[in-house]
C-alpha positions in Angstrom: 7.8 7.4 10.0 11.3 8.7 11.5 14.2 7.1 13.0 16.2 9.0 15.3 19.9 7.3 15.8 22.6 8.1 18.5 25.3 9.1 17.0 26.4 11.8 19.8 23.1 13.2 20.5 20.1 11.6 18.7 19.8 13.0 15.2 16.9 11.9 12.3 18.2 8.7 10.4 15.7 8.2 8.0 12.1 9.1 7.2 9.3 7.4 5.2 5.7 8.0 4.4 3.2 5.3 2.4 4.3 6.5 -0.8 8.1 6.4 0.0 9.6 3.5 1.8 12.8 3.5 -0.1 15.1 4.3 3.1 12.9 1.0 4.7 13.2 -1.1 1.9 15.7 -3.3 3.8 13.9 -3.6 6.9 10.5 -4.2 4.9 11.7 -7.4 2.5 14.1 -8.5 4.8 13.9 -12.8 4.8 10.7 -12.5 2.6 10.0 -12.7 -1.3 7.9 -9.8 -1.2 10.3 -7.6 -3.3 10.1 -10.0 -6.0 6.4 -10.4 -6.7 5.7 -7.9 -9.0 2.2 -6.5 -8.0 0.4 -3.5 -10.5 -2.9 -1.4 -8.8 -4.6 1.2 -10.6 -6.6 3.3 -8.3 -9.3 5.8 -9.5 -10.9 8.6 -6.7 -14.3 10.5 -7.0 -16.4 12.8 -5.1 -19.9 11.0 -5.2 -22.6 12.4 -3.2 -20.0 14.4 -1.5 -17.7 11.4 -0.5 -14.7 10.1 -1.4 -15.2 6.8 -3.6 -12.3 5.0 -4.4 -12.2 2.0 -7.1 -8.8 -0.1 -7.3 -7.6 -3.0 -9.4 -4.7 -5.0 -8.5 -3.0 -8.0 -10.8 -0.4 -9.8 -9.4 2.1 -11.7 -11.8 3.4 -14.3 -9.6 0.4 -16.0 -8.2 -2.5 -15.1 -11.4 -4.5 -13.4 -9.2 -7.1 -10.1 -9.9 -8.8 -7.8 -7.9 -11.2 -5.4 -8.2 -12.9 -3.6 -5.6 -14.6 -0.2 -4.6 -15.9 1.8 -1.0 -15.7 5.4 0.5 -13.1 6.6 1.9 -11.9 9.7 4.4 -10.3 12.7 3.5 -7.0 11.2 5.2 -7.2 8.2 2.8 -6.7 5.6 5.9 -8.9 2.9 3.8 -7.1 3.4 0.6 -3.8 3.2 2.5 -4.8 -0.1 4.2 -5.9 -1.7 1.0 -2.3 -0.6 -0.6 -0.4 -2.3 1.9 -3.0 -5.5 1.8 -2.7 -6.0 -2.1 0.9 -5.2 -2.1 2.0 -8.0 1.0 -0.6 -10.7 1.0 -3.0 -10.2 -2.4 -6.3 -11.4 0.4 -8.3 -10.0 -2.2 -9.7 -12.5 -5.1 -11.3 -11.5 -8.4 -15.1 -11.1 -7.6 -15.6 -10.7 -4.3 -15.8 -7.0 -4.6 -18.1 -5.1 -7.0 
């Protein structure tokens, strides 16, 4: 992501990728408790049958909840992405509904 601002001419502001929202941080928890509920994923990738298979785990402390699940992914990651962002700002996922 890039933000151009107007300050004479329009000039990059900030950038972020998935993995580095630091200049959004702001934006992202504004008016929400997100930034306080600590959430810890461990993710592990492997080439099976000449896919990507990714396995994650999630805890998160404030509400007790864990999460475990696995599927394939594409070489761009976009399911593994997705499932970052859904652990990380609602936790939908509950311990054994995944395999």
């Amino acid at each position: 992501m890039e933000v151009y601002e107007d300050k004479s001419g329009w000039k990059l502001g900030r950038t972020a990728s998935p993995g580095k929202l630091g200049s959004f941080e702001e934006e992202l928890f504004r008016g929400s408790d997100l930034a306080d509920t600590p959430v810890v994923m461990a993710a592990k990738l492997v080439m099976r049958d000449s896919q990507c298979v990714v396995s994650l785990a999630y805890l998160n402390t404030a509400t007790r909840e864990i999460g475990a699940a696995e599927f394939v992914d594409d070489d761009q990651f976009c399911a593994f992405d997705a499932a970052c962002v859904q652990v990380r700002e609602t936790s939908l996922w509950s311990y054994g509904r995944f395999h």
